[in-house]
N, C-alpha and C positions, 0 to 999 in steps of 0.2 A: 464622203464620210462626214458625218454631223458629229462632230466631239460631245456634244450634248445626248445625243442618243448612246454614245459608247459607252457613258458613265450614270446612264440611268435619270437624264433629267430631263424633266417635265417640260415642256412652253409655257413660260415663263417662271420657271425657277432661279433659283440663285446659282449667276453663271462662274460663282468663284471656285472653282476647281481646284486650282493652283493649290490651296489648302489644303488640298487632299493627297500623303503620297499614293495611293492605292489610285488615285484620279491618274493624278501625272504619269505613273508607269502604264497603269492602260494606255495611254493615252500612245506613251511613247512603240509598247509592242504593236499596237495595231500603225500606227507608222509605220516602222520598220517591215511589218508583215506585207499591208499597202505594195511598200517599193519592192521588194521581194516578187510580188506576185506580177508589177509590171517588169521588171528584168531579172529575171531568176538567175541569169547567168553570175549578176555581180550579187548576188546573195551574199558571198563569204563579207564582200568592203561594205553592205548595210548592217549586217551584224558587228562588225568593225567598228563604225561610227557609230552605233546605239550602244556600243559599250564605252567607248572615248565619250559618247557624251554623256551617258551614266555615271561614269567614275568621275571626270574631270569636269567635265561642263557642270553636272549637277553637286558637286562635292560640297560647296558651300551650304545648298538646300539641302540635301543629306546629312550634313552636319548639324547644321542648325534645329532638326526635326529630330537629329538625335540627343543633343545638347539636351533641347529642351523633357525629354524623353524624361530620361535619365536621371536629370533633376527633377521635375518637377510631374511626374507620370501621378495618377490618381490626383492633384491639385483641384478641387473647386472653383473655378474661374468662372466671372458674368461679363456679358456683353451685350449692348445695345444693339448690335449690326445684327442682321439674321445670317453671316455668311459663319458665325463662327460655332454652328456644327461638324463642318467638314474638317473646322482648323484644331478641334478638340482631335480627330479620329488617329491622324498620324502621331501626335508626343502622348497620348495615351492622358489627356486631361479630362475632365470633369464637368459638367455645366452645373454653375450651381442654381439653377432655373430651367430643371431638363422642362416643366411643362408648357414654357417659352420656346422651347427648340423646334423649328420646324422640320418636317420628315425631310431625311438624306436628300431626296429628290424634288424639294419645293425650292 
């Protein structure tokens, strides 16, 4: 599996994903599906630890995406870097130079 192909990006796009929670949980179902499909038998302990690591492992990221949600959701925000269309998508921010933004998958 190319995680770049799960999440719809291009060769040589912007490999910042991390930015994305809609990136990160694909990323993590098709994991979890992945080891499922090579030992079906322990199916129930893969869904086990994709939810331990959802709740607990990710809780600070989920926080923080919420945090910033919450407060600060519609904000106008600019940035130099081109990774921060993806980092707008999750707290629900603004670009305020959308015709600077490169497409989702560049």
């Amino acid at each position: 599996m190319k995680i770049g192909d799960l999440v719809g990006l291009k060769p040589g796009g912007n490999p910042h994903r991390w930015y994305s929670p809609n990136d990160v949980h694909r990323v993590i179902e098709k994991i979890t599906a992945d080891y499922k499909k090579i030992a079906p038998a322990d199916a129930a302990y893969f869904d086990q630890r994709k939810k331990a690591f959802e709740t607990k492992t990710l809780a600070p990221y989920t926080r923080l995406v919420s945090g910033i949600k919450s407060k600060y959701a519609g904000t106008s925000i600019g940035a130099s870097e081109s990774h921060r269309h993806p980092a707008l998508q999750g707290p629900g921010l603004e670009d305020a130079h959308p015709r600077h933004v490169p497409e989702r998958d560049e």
